[in-house]
Legacy VTK file of the C-alpha trace (Angstrom):
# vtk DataFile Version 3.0
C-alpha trace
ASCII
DATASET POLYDATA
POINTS 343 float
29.633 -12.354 24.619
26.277 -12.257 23.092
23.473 -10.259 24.835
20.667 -12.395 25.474
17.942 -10.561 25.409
19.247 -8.970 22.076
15.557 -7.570 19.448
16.052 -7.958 15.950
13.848 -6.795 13.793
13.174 -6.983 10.036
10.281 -5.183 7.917
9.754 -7.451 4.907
9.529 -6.313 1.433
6.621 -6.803 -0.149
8.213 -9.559 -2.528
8.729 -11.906 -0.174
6.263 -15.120 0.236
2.674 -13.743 1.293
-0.144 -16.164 2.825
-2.773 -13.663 2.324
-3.405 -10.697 0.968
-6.575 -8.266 2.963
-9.506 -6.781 1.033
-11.996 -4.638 3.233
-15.265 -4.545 1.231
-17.302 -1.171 0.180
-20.968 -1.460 1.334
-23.908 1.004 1.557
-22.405 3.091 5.069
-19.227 4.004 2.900
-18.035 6.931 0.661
-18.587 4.174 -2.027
-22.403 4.053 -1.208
-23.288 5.891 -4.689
-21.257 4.114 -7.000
-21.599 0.737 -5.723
-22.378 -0.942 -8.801
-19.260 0.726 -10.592
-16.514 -0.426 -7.610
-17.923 -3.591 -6.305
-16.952 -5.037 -9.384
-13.319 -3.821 -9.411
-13.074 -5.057 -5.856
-14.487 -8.766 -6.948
-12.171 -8.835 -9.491
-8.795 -8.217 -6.925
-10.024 -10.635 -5.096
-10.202 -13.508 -7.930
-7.047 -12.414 -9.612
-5.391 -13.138 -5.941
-7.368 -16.070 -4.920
-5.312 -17.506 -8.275
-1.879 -17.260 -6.512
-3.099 -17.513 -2.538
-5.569 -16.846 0.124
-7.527 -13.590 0.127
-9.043 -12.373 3.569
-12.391 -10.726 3.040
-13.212 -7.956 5.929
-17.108 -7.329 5.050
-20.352 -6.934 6.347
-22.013 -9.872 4.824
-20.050 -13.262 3.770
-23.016 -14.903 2.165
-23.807 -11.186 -0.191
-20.028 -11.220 -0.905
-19.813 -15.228 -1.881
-21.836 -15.288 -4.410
-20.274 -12.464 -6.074
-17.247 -14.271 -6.374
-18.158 -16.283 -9.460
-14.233 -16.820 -10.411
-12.633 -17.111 -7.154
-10.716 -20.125 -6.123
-12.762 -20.975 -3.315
-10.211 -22.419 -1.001
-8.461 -19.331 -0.865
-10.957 -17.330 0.354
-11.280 -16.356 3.963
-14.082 -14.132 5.705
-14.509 -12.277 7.984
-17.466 -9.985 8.878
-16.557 -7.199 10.298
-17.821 -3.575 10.841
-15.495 -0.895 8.872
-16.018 3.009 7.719
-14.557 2.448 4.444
-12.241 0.033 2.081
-8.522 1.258 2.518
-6.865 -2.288 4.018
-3.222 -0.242 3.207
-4.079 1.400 5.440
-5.540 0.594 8.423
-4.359 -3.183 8.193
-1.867 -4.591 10.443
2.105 -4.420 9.605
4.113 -7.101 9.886
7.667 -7.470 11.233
9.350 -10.186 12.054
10.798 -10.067 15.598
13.356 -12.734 16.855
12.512 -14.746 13.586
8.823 -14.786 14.435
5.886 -12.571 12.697
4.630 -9.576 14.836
1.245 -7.325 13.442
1.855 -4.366 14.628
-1.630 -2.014 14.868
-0.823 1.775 14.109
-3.594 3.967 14.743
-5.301 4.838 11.204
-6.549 8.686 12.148
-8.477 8.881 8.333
-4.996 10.425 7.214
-4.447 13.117 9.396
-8.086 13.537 10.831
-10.062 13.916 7.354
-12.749 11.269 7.675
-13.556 9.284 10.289
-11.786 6.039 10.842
-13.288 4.845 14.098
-14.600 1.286 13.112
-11.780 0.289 10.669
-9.090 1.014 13.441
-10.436 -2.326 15.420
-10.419 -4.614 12.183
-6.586 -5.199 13.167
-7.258 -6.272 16.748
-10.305 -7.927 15.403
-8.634 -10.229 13.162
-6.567 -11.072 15.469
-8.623 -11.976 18.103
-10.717 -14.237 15.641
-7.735 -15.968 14.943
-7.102 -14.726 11.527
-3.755 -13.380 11.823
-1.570 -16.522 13.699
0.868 -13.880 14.908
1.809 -11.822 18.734
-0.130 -8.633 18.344
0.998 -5.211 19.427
0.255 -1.656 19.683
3.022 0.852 18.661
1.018 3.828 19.557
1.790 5.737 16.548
-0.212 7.093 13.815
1.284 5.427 10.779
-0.468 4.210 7.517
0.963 1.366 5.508
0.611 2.848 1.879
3.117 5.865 3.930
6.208 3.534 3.658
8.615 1.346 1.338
10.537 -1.518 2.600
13.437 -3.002 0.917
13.632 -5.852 3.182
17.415 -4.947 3.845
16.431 -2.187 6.802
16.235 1.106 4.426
12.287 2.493 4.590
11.386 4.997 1.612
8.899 7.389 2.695
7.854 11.096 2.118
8.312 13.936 4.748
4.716 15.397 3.394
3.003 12.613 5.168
5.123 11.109 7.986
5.641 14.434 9.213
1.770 15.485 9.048
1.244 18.047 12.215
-2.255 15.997 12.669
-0.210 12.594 12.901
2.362 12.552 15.227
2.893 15.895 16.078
4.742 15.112 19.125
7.591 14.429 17.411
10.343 15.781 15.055
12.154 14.367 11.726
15.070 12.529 13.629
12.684 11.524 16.440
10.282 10.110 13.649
13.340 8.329 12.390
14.554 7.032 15.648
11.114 5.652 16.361
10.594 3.945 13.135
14.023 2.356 12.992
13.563 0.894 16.543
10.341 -0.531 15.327
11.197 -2.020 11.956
14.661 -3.059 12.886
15.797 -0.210 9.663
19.433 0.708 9.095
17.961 4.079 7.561
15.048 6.124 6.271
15.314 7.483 2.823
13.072 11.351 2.818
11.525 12.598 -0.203
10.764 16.315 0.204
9.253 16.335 -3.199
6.504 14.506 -5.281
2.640 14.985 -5.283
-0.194 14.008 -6.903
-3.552 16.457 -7.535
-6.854 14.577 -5.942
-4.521 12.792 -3.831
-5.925 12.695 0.641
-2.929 10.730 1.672
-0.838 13.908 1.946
1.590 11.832 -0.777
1.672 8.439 0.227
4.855 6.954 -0.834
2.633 3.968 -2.940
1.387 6.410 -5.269
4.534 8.001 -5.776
7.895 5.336 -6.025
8.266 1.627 -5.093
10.988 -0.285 -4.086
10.924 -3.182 -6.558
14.243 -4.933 -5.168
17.039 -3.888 -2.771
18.746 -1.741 -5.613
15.369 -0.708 -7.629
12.671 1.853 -7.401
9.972 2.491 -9.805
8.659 6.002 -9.687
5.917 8.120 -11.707
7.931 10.630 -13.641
5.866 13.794 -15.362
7.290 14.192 -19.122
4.423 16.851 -20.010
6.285 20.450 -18.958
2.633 22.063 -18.899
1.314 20.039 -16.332
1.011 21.339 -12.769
2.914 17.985 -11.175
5.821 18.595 -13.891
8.261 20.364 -11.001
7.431 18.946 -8.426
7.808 15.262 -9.657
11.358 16.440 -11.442
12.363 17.063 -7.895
11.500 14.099 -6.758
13.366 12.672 -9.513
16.633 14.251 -8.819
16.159 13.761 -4.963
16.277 9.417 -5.882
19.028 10.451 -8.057
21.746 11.123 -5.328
20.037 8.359 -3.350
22.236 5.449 -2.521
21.915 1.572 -1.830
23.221 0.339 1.250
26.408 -0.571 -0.520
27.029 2.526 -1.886
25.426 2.367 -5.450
23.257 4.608 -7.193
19.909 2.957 -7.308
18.772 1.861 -10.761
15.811 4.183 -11.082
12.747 2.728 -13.521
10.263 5.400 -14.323
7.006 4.924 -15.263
4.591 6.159 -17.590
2.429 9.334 -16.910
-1.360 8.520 -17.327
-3.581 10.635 -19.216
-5.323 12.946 -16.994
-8.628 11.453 -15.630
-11.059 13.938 -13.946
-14.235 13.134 -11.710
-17.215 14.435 -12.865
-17.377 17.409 -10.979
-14.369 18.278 -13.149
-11.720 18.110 -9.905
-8.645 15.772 -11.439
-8.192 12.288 -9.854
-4.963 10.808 -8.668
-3.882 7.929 -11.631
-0.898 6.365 -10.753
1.101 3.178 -11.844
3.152 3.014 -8.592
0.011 1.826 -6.887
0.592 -2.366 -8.187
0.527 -5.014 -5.929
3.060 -7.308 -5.461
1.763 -11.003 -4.586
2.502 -14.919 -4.914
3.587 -15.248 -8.613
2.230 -12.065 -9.976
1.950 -8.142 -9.870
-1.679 -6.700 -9.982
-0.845 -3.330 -12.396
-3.916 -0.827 -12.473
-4.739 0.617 -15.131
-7.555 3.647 -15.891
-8.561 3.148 -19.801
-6.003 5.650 -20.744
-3.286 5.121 -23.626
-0.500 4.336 -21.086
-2.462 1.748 -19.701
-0.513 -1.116 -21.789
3.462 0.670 -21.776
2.565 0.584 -17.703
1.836 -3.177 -17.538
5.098 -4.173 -19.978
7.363 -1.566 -17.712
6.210 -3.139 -14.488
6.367 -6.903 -16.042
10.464 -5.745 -16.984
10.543 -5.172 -13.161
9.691 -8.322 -12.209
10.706 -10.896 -14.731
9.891 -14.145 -12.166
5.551 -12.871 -12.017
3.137 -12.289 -14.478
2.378 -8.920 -14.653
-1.786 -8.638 -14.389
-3.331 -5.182 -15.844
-6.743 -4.577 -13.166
-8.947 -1.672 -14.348
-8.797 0.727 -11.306
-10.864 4.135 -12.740
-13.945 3.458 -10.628
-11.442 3.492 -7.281
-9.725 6.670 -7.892
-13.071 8.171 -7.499
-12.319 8.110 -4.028
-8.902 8.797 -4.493
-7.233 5.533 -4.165
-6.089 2.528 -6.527
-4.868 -0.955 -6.371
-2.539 -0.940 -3.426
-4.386 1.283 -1.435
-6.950 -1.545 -1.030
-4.909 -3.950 -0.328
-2.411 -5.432 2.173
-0.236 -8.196 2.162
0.455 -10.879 4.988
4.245 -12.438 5.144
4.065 -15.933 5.282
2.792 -18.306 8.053
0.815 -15.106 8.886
-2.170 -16.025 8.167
LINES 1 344
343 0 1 2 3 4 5 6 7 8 9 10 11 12 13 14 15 16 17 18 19 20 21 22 23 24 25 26 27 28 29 30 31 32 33 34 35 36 37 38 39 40 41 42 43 44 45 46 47 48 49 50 51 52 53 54 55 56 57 58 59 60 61 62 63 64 65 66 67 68 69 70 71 72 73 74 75 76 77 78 79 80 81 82 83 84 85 86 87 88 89 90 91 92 93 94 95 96 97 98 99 100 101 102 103 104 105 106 107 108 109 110 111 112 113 114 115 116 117 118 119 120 121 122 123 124 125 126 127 128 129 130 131 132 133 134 135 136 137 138 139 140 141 142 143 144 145 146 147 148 149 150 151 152 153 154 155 156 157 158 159 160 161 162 163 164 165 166 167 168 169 170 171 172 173 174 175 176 177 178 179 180 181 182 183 184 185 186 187 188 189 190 191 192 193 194 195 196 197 198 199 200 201 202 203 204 205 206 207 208 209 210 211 212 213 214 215 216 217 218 219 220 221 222 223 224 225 226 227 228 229 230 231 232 233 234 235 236 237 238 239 240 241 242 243 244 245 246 247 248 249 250 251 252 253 254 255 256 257 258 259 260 261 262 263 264 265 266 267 268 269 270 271 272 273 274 275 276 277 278 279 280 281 282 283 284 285 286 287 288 289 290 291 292 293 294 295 296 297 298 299 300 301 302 303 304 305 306 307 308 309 310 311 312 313 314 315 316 317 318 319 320 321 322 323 324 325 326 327 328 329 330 331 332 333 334 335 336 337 338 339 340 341 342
């Protein structure tokens, strides 16, 4: 006999349909404040490639500034909403959605400026916010856990890729262990299994190694990953690890995953000389297309044909990204995606 009050839960992959995709805008009161002139524009441009394929909701301080910047947007798809934040990094402290019972839930982690490094006090409401304006059409709820979307993978299937570096932060949830970790996140998301990586970094990088700038989950039985060919660089070992930890992963059917690496960027350093975290695992998947960054390096054009392989059904978009990994972050990190009748 079937238990009525049964939960099921299901963490969609980022592949499926999307109604919107989240941009929260620099402005003068962020880290971005010097180099406005040299984001803004990488930031208007996002938002115009994805107003092409479907709605883009704008979390800024001033619509009417941020309108008229959009000379190329598809003005339909454009949605505003004007909001206080600290800084730009939607990933995460945006609102993950599950379904629950067949019906979308957001759920609102607490965003703690990745492990208490900045200060993340304003862009922890945009979530309830949103919701409240009516934004996001979907039952919102508080997990009470510090969790940051670019810190997790889903294949849609219930398996969740993540890192141990930064789920298992002692300034994030340092209440509890790996398998309680585990338990809570496959309660949550509905997940069959977590997949650990105990290995992978890159230098500049404040996420603690965020599992978006590291490997992505392009289908059930397909993850992309950075992979270091240079033995003299100081990411060489570590990433090799990495490698060979995916390499004894397995699908939920018992495969070996096909594993797609991608190309290793040039270095690019800031101009105090510190090195900056380039990475082609930071695309976005939307409606129709993949958003690839790319940082004026040599790689820049193998990355966009090795990512358009990947996904043979969506035009593969090449975004130049070097003015946002001046704060450490790229494409995805800006971003996040709404399922479907979300918004």
């Amino acid at each position: 006999m079937e238990n009525p009050t049964a939960v099921t839960r299901r963490l969609p992959a980022e592949w499926e349909p999307q109604s919107a995709v989240q941009l929260t805008l620099p402005h003068a009161g962020t880290d971005w404040a010097g180099v406005l002139d040299e984001v803004m524009p990488c930031f208007i441009q996002i938002a115009e490639t994805i107003s092409r394929f479907e709605k883009v909701l704008l979390v800024c301080r001033n619509a009417g500034e941020i309108r008229r910047l959009l000379q190329h947007a598809v003005p339909e798809n454009l949605l505003f909403a004007e909001l206080p934040s600290n800084d730009t990094w939607a990933r995460d402290h945006g609102g993950i959605t599950i379904e629950e019972n067949g019906r979308p839930v957001v759920l609102d982690f607490m965003f703690n400026g990745w492990g208490l490094k900045f200060a993340a006090d304003l862009d922890n409401r945009i979530t309830r916010a949103l919701c409240d304006g009516g934004f996001l059409r979907a039952a919102h709820r508080y997990p009470g856990l510090v969790l940051e979307g670019g810190g997790i993978e889903s294949d849609g299937q219930g398996t969740l890729l993540t890192t141990a570096e930064c789920l298992l932060s002692p300034n994030r949830n340092p209440h509890l262990s790996q398998a309680r970790t585990e338990e809570r996140l496959r309660d949550l998301f509905g997940l069959q299994r977590v997949l650990w990586l105990h290995h992978g970094f890159l230098a500049g990088d404040d996420t603690d190694s965020h599992i978006d700038t590291l490997a992505r989950f392009c289908a059930p039985d397909t993850i992309a990953y950075v992979r270091c060919d240079r033995p003299d660089d100081a990411h060489y070992g570590a990433l090799k690890a990495m490698e060979a930890e995916m390499q004894r992963f397995r699908t939920l059917d018992g495969r070996p995953y096909r594993l797609a690496p991608l190309p290793w960027p040039d270095p690019c350093f800031a101009g105090d000389g510190h090195r900056l975290p380039a990475t082609y695992a930071n695309f976005l998947i939307i409606n129709g297309a993949v958003l690839v960054p790319t940082y004026g390096v040599r790689q820049d054009g193998d990355a966009i044909r090795t990512i358009s392989r990947l996904f043979p059904d969506r035009q593969a978009i090449g975004i130049n990204c070097r003015p946002l990994i001046l704060q450490h972050g790229s494409l995805h990190c800006i971003t996040m995606q709404y399922p479907a009748g979300v918004v």
